[in-house]
Every structure is written in structure tokens, then in C-alpha cells.
N, C-alpha and C positions, 0 to 999 in steps of 0.2 A: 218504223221500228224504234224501241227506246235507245237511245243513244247509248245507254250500258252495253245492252245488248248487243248493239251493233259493233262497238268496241271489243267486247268480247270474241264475238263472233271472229270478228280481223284475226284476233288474240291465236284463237284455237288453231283458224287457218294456216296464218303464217308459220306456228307451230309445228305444227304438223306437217306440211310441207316441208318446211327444214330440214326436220329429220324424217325422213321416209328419203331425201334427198344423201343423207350418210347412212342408212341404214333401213331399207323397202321393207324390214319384216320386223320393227321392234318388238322387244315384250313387252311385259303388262308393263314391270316394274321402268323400265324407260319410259315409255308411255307417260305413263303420273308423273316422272321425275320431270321429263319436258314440261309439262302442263303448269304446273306448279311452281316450276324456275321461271317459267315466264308471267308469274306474277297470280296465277287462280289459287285461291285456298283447296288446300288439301282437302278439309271438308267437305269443299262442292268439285272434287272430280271423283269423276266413278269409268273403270276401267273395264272394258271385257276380259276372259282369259286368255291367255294368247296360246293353249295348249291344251288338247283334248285329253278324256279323263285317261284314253290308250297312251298319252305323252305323243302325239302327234303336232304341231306345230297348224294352229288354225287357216282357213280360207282367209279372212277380215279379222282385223281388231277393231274394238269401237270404244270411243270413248264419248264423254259426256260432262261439259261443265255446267252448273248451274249459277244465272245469271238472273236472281230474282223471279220472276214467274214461270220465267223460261230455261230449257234447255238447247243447249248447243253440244250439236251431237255429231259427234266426226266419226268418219269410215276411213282406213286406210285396207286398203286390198288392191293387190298386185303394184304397188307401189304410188299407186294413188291415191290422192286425197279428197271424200267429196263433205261436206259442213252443211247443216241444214238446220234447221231451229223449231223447237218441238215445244208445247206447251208441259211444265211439270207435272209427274202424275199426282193422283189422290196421296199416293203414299211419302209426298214431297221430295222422290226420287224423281230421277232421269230414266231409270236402266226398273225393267221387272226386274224379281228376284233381289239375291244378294252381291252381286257380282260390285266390289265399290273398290 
């Protein structure tokens, strides 16, 4: 793995565990705000919504930093956190759609 990457990757995790550790149900907007205070460009995170169009409070959040070819894609659901690394799509996102 490129060493960015793998850096990264650490990046998201530790992250994300942290907070899921004060708080098992972030929103989007924490979500990014972590991501981003630990050092990823705003730019390259893209967020799920954390709330259904009914205003429902979702299963999972996911998020997604982008780290040169690759994406780093977190799940946080039911207080966990699992990190995996995904190649970027055609459309130089992480995430289908518009969800950023």
C-alpha cells in the first residue's frame, strides 16, 4: 500500500474511533468537522447524510477521504467503526451521487 495512503488510512481510523467513542451517532456536520481537524482537505471528504428525507436519524454514516487514486471509506454503525480502501470512481469521487 502507498504509504500516503496507509497514513491516511491510520488518519480516518483513529478518527473515527475517537469520536464514535464521545459520541456513537455523529452527524454529517461532526463527521467532516473531525475529518478535517485531523488534518484531510475539506475538499477530499465527502459525508453520507446522517438523516432520512422522513428526518429519521440513519442505520450507518459513511464517510470517505480521498487520498490520491484511492479512497478511504469509513463506516460508523452502532458505534463502530470498520475503514476499508476503495479505488476512486470515473467521476473522481468516493461516494455515487452528490452526498459531499
Amino acid at each position: 500500500m502507498d504509504p500516503a495512503v496507509a497514513a491516511a488510512t491510520s488518519t480516518v481510523e483513529s478518527t473515527l474511533k475517537t469520536l464514535v467513542a464521545g459520541n456513537p451517532k455523529p452527524d454529517r456536520e461532526t463527521l467532516r468537522a473531525a475529518l478535517v481537524s485531523a488534518g484531510i482537505p475539506n475538499a477530499d471528504v465527502e459525508v453520507s447524510v446522517s438523516r432520512t428525507p422522513t428526518g429519521l436519524d440513519v442505520d450507518a454514516m459513511e464517510a470517505a477521504a480521498r487520498a490520491g487514486d484511492s479512497c478511504i471509506m469509513g463506516q460508523i454503525r452502532d458505534g463502530g467503526v470498520v475503514v476499508t480502501v476503495l479505488p476512486v470512481l470515473a467521476t473522481g469521487k468516493c461516494f455515487v451521487g452528490d452526498a459531499r
